[in-house]
Legacy VTK file of the C-alpha trace (Angstrom):
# vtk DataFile Version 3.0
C-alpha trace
ASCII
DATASET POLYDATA
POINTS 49 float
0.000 0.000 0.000
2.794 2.543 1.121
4.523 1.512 -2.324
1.447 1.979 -4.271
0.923 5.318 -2.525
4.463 6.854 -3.310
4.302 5.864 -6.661
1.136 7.859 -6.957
3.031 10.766 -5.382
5.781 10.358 -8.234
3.255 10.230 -10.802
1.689 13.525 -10.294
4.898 15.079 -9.652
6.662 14.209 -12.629
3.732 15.402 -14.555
3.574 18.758 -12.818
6.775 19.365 -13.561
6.191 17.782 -17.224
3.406 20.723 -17.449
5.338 23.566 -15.308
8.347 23.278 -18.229
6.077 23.186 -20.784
4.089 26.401 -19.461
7.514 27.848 -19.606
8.705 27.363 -22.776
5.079 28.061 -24.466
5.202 31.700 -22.369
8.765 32.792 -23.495
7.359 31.748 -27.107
4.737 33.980 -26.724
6.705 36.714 -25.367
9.096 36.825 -28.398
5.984 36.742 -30.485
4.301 39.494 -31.506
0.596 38.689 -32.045
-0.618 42.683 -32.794
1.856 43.127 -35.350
1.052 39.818 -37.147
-2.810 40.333 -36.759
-1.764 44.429 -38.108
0.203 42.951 -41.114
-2.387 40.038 -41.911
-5.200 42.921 -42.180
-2.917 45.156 -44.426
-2.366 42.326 -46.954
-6.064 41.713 -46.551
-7.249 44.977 -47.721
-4.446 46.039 -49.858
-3.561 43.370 -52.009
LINES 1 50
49 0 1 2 3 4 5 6 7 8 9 10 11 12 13 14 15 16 17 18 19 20 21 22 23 24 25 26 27 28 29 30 31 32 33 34 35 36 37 38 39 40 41 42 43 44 45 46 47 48
């Protein structure tokens, strides 16, 4: 039971750190990304071209 119970403990916290690096690397993604100035030059081919 004890065995079953630590296992269970190293489950979830692999996978929170699993999810915790992933969170990471999707933010500082995000961050060098610049969503306005795709969405502004998306809408200027749109209506320009």
């Amino acid at each position: 039971m004890k065995l079953k119970t630590n296992i269970n403990f190293l489950e979830k916290y692999i996978a929170l750190s699993v999810i915790d690096i992933e969170y990471k690397r999707i933010t500082k993604k995000l961050e060098e990304y610049d969503l306005m100035a795709d969405v502004d030059d998306q809408r200027f081919h749109h209506f320009f071209s």
